[in-house]
Residue, then its C-alpha position, 0 to 999 in steps of 0.5 A: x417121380x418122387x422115388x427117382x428124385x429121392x432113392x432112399x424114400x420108400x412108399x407103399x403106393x397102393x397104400x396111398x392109392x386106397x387113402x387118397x380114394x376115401x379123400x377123392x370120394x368126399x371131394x367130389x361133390x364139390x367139383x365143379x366147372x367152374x368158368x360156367x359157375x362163375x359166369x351163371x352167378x355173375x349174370x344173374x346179377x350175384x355178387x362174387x368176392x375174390x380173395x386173393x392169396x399171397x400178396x401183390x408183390x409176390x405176383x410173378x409178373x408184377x412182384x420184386x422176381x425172383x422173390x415171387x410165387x408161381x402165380x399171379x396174385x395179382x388183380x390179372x389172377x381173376x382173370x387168368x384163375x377164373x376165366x373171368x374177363x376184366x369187364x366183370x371186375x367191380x370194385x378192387x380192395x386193396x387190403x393193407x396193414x399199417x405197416x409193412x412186413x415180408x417173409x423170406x429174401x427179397x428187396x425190403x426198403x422201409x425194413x427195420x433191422x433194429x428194436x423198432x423192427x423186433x417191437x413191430x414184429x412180437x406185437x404184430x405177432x409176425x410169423x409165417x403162417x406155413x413157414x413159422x418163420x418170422x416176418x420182417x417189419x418195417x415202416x409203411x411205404x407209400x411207394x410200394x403201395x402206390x405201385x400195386x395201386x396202380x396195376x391193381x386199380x384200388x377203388x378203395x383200401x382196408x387197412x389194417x392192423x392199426x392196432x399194432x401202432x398203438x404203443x409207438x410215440x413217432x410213426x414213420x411212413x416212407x413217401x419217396x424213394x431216391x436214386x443216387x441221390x435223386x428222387x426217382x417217380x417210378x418204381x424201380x423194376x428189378x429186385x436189384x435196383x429196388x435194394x438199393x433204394x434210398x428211402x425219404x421219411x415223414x414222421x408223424x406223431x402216434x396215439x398211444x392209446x388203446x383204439x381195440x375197442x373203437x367201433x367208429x371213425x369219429x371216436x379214433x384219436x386225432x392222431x390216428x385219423x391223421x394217419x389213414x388220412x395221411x395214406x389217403x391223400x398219398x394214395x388217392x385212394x379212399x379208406x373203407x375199412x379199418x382193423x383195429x383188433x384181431x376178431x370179425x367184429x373189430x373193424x371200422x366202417x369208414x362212412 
């Protein structure tokens, strides 16, 4: 197929037979079938964790088409990817930075085009992990995430990157979006319409402190507590975890 699409391509085909044998030799041992896998582990009263790849809003049913994946990444991939049915679905952890980026084109209404945006993005260290290419930052947007809350069904959220806020003396999180100047309850449907959103901010005071080294929610400053719960009230949706630094051990267990 490949030689027809690109002519001039040439390829020793039984040489990357031979190569790609020794690779089917040292994955074979791995596979399995996997619906039964699955369904034996979860009968037999084990716990299975789920990770889901990409994000929600690059969900090809539920994301801003046709800036999309070619699958569902969102919670329906569980199902649909592992053939397990939804009443075997427990708790959803939606997994969240405190701010929101995106990679290529595609509807972005809390983007900022400007030094907040750039600062966000070189202390996040926001580069595509297969792309290289540079995320585009902005402030969080509650009713994105309202929206994935909703065909997610979040029981409980992880945030993190909290860190990242440390330096900003305001934080903005957008809490509604308006249509033609009117606030609208919905999230808009198509790719188009949701560019052309206008966004409501609420700003909030920041740390400015380091919180790299908090272990626990008490010793978080106000203003940062004040934050996660700000996006728990907006949410409805209870915090768990929160990331404040790039290692395992530098998450916050929400009591």
């Amino acid at each position: 197929m490949y030689q027809r699409m690109f002519p001039a391509l040439e390829v020793d085909v039984k040489q990357e037979l031979e190569k790609y044998k020794v690779f089917a030799e040292r994955v074979r041992p791995l596979v399995i079938e996997t619906v039964s896998f699955l369904h034996n582990a979860l009968n037999s009263g084990n716990s299975v964790l789920v990770e889901g790849a990409n994000a929600a809003m690059l969900d090809i049913d539920f994301g801003t088409y046709p800036y999309v994946t070619s699958s569902n990444c969102s919670i329906g991939g569980v199902c649909t990817g592992l053939g397990l049915p939804p009443s075997m679905i427990g708790d959803v952890v939606g997994v969240v930075k405190a701010y929101t980026t995106r990679v290529g084109d595609g509807p972005f209404p809390t983007e900022l085009s400007d030094e907040t945006g750039d600062k966000l993005q070189a202390i996040g260290q926001e580069i595509g992990v297969t792309t290289k290419r540079k995320r585009r930052c902005g402030w969080l947007d509650i009713p994105l995430l309202k929206y994935t809350a909703m065909v997610n069904g979040y029981t409980r959220l992880c945030i993190t990157k909290l860190d990242i806020l440390d330096s900003f003396k305001e934080i903005k999180v957008c809490f509604a979006y308006k249509k033609n100047g009117s606030k609208i309850s919905y999230f808009p449907s198509s790719a188009e319409e949701l560019g052309k959103v206008e966004v409501e901010y609420m700003t909030m005071p920041g740390w400015e402190e380091s919180i790299e080294n908090v272990r626990e929610y008490s010793d978080l400053p106000k203003n940062a507590k004040a934050y996660i719960e700000f996006i728990e009230e907006l949410l409805q949706v209870p915090v768990k975890w929160i990331g404040v630094g790039k290692g395992r051990e530098s998450i916050i267990t929400v009591e």
